[in-house]
C-alpha positions in Angstrom: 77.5 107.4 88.2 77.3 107.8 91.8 77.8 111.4 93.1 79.0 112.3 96.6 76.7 113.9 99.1 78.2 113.6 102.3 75.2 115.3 103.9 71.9 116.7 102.7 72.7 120.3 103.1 74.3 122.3 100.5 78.0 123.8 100.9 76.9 127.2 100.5 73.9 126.7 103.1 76.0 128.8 105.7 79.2 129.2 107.3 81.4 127.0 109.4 83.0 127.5 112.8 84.4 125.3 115.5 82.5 123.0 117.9 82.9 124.4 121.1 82.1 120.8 122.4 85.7 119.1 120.7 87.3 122.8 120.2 87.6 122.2 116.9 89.6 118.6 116.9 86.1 116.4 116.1 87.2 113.9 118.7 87.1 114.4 122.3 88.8 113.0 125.4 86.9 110.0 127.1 89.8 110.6 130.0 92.2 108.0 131.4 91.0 105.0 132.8 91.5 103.8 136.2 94.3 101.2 135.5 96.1 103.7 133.1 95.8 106.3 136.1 97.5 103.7 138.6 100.1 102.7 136.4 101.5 105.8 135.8 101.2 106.2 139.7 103.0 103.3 140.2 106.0 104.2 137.3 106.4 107.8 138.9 106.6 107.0 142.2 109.3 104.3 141.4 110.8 107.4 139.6 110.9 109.8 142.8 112.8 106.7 144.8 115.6 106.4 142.2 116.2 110.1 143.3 114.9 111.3 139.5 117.4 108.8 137.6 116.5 108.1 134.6 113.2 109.5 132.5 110.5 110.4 133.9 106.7 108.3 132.8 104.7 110.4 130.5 101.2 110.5 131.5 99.6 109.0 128.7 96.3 110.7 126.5 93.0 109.8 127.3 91.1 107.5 124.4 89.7 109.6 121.8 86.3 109.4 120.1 84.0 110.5 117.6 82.4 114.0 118.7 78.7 113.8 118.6 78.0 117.2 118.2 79.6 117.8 114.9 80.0 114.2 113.9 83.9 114.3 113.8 84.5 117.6 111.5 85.2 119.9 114.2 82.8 122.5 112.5 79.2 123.4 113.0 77.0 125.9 111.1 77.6 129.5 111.9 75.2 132.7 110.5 79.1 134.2 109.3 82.5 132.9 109.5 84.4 133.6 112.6 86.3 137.3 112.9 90.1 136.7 112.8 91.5 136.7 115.7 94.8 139.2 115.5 95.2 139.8 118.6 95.9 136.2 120.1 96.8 134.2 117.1 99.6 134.4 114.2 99.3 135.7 111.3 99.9 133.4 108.7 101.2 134.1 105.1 100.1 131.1 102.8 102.7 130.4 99.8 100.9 128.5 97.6 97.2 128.5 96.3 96.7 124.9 95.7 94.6 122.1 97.4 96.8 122.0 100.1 97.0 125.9 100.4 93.7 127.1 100.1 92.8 124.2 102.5 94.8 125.7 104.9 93.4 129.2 104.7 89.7 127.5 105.0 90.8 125.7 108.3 92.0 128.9 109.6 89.2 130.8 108.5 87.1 128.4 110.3 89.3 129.3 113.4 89.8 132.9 113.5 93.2 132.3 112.6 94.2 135.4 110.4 95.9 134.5 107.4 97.0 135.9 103.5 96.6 133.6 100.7 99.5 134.3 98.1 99.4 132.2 94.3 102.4 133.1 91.9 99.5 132.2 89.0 97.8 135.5 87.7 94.2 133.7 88.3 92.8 130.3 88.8 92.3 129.4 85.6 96.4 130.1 85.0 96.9 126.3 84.6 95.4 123.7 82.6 92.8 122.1 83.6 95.1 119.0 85.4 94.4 115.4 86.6 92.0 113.3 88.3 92.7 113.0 92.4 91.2 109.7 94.7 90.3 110.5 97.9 90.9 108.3 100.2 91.8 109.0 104.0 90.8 112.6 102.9 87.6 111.4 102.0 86.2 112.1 105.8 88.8 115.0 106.2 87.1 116.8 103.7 83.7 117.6 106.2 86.7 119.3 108.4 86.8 121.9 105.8 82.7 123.1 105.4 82.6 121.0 102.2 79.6 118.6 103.1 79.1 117.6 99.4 81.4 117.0 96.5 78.5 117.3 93.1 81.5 116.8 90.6 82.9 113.6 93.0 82.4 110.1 91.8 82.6 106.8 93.5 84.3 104.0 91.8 82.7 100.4 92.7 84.6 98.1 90.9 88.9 97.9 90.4 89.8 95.1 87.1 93.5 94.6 86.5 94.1 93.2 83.3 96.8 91.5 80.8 97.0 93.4 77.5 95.0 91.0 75.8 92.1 91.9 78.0 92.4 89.0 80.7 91.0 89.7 83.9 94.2 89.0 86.6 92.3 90.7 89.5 89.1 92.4 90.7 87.8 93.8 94.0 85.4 96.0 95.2 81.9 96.7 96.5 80.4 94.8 93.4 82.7 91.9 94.0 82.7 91.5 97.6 78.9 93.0 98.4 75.7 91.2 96.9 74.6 94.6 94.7 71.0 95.1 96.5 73.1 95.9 99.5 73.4 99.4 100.3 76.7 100.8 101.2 78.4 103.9 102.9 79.9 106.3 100.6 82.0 107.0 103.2 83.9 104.0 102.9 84.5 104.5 99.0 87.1 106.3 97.4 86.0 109.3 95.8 87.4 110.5 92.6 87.5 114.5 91.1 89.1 116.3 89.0 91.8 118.3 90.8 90.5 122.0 89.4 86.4 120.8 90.7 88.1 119.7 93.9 90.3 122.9 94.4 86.9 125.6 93.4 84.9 123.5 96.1 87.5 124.5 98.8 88.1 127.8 97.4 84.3 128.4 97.6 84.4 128.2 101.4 86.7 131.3 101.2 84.1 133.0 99.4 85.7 132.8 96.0 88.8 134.6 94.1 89.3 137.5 95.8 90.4 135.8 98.4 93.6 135.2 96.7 96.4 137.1 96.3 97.1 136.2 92.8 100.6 137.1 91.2 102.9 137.1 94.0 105.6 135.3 93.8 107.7 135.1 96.4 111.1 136.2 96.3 112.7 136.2 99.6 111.8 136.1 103.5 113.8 137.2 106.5 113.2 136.3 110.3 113.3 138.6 112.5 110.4 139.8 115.6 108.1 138.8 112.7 108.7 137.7 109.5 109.1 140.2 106.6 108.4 138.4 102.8 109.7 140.1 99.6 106.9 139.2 96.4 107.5 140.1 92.6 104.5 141.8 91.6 103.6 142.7 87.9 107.6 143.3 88.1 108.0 145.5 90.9 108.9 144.2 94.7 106.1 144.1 97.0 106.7 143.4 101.0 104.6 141.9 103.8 104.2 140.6 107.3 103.5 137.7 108.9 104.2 136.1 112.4 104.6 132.4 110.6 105.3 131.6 107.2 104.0 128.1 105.5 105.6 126.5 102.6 102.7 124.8 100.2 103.7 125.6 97.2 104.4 122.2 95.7 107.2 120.1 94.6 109.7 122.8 93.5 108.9 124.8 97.2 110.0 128.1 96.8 109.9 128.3 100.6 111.4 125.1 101.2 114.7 126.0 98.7 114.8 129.3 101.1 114.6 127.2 104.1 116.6 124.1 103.6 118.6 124.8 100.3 118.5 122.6 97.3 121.6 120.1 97.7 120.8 119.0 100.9 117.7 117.3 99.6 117.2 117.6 95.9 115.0 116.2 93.5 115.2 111.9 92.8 114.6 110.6 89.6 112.4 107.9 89.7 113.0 105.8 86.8 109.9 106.3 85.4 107.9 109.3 83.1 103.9 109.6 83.5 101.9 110.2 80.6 97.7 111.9 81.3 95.2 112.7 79.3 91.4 113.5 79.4 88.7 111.8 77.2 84.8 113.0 77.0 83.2 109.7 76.4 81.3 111.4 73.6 84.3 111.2 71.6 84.0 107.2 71.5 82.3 105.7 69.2 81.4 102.9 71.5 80.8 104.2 75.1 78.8 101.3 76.4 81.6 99.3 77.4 81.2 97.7 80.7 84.6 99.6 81.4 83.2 102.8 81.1 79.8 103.1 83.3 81.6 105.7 85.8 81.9 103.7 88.3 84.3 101.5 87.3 88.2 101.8 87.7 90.9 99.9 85.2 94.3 99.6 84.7 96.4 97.2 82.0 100.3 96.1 82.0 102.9 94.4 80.6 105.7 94.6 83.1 106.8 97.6 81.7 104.0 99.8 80.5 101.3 100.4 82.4 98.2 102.3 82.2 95.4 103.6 84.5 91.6 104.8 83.7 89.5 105.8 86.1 86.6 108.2 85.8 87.2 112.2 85.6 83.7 113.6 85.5 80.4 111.3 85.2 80.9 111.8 81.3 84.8 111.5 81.0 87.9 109.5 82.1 91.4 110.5 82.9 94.0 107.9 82.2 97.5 107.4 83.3 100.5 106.0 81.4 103.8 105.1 83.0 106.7 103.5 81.6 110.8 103.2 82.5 112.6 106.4 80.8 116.6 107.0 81.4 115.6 110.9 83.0 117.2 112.6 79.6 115.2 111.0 77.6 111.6 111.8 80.1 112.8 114.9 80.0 112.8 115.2 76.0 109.7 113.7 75.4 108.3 115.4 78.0 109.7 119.3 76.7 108.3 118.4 73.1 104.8 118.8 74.2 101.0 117.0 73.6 101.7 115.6 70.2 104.9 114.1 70.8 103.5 112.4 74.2 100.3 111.4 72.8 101.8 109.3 69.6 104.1 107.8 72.3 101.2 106.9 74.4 99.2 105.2 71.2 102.3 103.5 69.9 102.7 101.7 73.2 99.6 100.7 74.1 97.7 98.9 71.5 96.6 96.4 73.7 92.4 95.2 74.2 89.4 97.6 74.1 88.6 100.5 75.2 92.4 101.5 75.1 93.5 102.6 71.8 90.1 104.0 71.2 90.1 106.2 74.0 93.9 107.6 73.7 93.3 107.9 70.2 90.1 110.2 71.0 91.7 112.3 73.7 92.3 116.0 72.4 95.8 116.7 72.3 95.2 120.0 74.5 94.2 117.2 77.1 97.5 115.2 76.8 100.4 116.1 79.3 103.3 114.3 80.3 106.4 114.7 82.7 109.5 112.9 84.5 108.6 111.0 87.9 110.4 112.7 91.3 110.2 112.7 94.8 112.3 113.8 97.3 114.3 112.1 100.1 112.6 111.9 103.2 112.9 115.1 105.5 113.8 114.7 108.8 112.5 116.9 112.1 116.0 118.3 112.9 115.8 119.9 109.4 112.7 122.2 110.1 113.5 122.9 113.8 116.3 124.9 112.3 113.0 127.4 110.3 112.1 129.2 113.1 108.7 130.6 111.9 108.4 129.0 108.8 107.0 125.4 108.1 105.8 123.3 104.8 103.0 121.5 103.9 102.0 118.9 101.0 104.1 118.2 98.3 106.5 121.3 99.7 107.2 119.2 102.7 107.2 115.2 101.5 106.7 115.0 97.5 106.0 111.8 96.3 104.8 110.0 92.9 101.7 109.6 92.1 101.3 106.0 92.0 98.9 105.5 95.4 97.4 108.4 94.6 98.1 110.4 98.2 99.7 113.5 97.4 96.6 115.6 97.7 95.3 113.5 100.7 98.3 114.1 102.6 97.9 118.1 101.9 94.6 118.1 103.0 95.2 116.2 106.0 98.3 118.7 106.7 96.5 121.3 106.2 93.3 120.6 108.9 96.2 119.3 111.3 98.0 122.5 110.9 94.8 124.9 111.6 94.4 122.9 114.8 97.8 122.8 115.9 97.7 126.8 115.9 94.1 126.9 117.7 95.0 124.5 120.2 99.0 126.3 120.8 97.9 129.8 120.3 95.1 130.2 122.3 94.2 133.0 124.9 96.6 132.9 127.7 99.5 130.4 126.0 101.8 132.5 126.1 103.0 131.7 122.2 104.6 135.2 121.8 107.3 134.7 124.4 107.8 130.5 123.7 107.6 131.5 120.0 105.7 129.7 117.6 108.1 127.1 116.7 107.7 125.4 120.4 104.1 126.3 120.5 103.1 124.6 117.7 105.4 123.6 114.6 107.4 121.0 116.5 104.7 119.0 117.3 103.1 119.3 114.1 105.8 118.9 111.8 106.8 115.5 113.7 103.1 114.4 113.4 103.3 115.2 109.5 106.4 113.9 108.7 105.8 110.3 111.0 102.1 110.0 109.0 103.1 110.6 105.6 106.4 108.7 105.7 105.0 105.4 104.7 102.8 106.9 102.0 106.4 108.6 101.0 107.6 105.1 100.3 105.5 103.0 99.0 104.8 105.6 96.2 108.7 105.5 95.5 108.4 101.2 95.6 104.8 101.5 93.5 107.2 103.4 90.6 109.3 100.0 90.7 106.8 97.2 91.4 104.1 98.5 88.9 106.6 98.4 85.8 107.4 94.7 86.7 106.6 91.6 86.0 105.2 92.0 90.2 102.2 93.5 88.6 101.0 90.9 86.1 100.8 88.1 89.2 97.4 87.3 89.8 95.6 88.3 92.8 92.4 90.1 93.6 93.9 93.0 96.1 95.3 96.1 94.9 98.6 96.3 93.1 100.8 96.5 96.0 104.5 94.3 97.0 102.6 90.8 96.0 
């Protein structure tokens, strides 16, 4: 097992705030180049002789790079964490304490932003203990957020696909590609974590639980000068300001329902129910299959079934089954619980080694199963109608879990979010009077919704293609349209 250390220091070395040098962005501005300069010249002053017919040229941006003095995360150590900042920036009120929400109060921490974390869950422990999460474009992102080490991360180096029988139909990875006494980059890897040891690392940076507002949930906003939120707490109704509200509290958004309504966008069956459970290697009687050193991801498939082990912990693995299911029937199996789903599980997959052995292991309290949505894709004209309210994560584009990028889209919401708010509510912008919405959201939310689009989509086609015969072709490349 191979853990994650992005840098030597420790996360709890010291606190974060943002490099003066990039203001925060972790790239700067090399500036426009000469030729870029004289063409846009050239297109405006064609522009003036038309007499202003037409559109005008848009100067274009400068090429970005790499900031050396924070090495791209937009942070550098600070003695404490910045003072918020109430007089020039929003207040924000978080609704949500997941990844993607607690990611959002670290990046504003970071920033001086002032912000209040609000979690309907009593405490952090409320749920159980969930899934496994790859990191993959969030791999780097995560630096952006203080966390310079991931101890409970673990990079896979090799990917098998196999036929039931246990016939190899495609490999890649590090240790097929890259002779093994070469050293490589863990920052090219995808890094895998369970979801709960990836959520306490970025809660950490906020300094633990109290910075949570635990057992709020929300009931009702209204807009007005600012924006005045309505919680149910311990049964009575609890009310609070903020200046911008931000949606991140998953799938089933209470914020987003409040904003945008249910029919307009509802929920879309995707043909398909997903069955995970957890499995301490200890509980096998033979854990010295070549499948199993920690480093190794597997899935197996049969045009229909199809399951997915990759490791949890450097001593367990999470795996993943997924199979067509009319939704009345996901729905079913799903409502009667661990037992029901786990003898499902067994009775459809008694295929080669380790399989049975390891579903037949996994604790029931480890099994946990439900029916595969997303949601159509939002457009921009919905949100500009929010006024100080946004979403973020699976509040803003849900999607299913089969490429593994709801949590990397979150995360990379979340930092773009924090810096959208630095960079439009600074000193002297004048965001009171444009209002938040033109200052910042706009911008952001088209960003968001442009970058995780595609990610959108192939996650809805990956819930088709993976339960086909598509899957069983023979290739060594990830399981994508082949």
């Amino acid at each position: 097992m191979k853990k994650v250390e992005v840098k030597k220091v420790e996360n709890e070395a010291s606190s974060w705030t943002i490099c003066l040098e990039c203001k925060g962005r972790g790239k700067k501005s090399r500036g426009l180049t000469k030729k870029s300069r004289l063409l846009y010249q050239l297109a405006f002053d064609q522009f003036e002789k038309t007499n202003s017919e037409g559109t005008p040229p848009v100067l274009p941006k400068g090429h970005l790079h790499l900031c050396s003095k924070c090495s791209g995360s937009g942070l550098i150590p600070s003695t404490n964490p910045p003072t918020a900042d109430n007089e020039n920036y929003p207040h924000i009120a978080i609704i949500g304490g997941g990844i993607g929400g607690i990611a959002l109060a670290v990046a504003c921490l970071h920033r001086g932003i002032p912000f209040t974390l609000y979690e309907r869950d009593n405490n952090f422990d409320a749920r159980s203990q969930g899934y496994g999460l790859t990191l993959q474009q969030a791999s780097k992102a995560i630096e952006g957020f203080g966390i310079v080490s991931l101890d409970e991360g673990v990079i896979s180096t090799r990917h098998l696909v196999h036929a039931t029988d246990g016939k190899v139909i495609g490999e890649w990875g590090v240790r097929k590609w890259i002779q093994p006494d070469v050293k490589t980059s863990s920052k090219r890897s995808n890094i895998h974590i369970a979801r709960q040891s990836l959520r306490l690392a970025i809660l950490e940076q906020l300094g633990g639980n109290d910075a949570v507002q635990w057992g709020h949930q929300l009931i009702d906003f209204k807009q007005g000068k600012d924006v005045e939120l309505h919680f149910q707490v311990n049964g009575k109704i609890k009310t609070a300001k903020a200046d911008l509200v931000v949606g991140a509290d998953g799938i089933r958004s209470s914020v987003r329902k409040l904003l945008i309504g249910e029919d307009i966008t509802p929920l879309r069956y995707l043909g398909c129910i997903v069955i995970l459970g957890i499995c301490p290697l200890s509980a096998l009687e033979d854990s010295n299959n070549s499948l199993l050193d920690s480093a190794t991801v597997f899935q197996t498939a049969n045009g229909n079934e199809r399951i997915y082990i990759m490791p949890y912990t450097s001593d367990s693995v999470m795996w993943q089954l997924s199979f067509p299911m009319l939704e009345e029937d996901a729905k079913t199996l799903s409502i009667k619980g661990p037992q029901a789903l786990k003898e499902e599980a067994c009775r459809r997959t008694q295929w080669h080694d380790p399989i049975p052995q390891i579903l037949s292991a996994t604790l029931e309290a480890q099994v946990s199963g439900y029916p595969v949505y997303d949601r159509e894709l939002l457009k921009p004209e919905l949100l500009e109608k929010s006024g100080q309210a946004t979403l973020i994560g699976d509040a803003a584009h849900p999607m299913s879990p089969f490429k593994g990028q709801g949590a990397n889209q979150a995360l990379l919401d979340a930092l773009a979010l924090a810096r959208g708010i630095s960079r439009g509510c600074r000193p002297l912008s004048q965001w009171r009077k444009e209002g938040i919405r033109k200052s910042v959201l706009s911008e952001f939310e088209s960003e968001m919704l442009e970058r995780s689009a595609v990610k959108v989509k192939d996650s809805a086609e990956a819930a088709d293609f993976l339960h086909s015969e598509i899957v069983l072709h023979k290739s060594n490349a990830p399981r994508r349209r082949l």
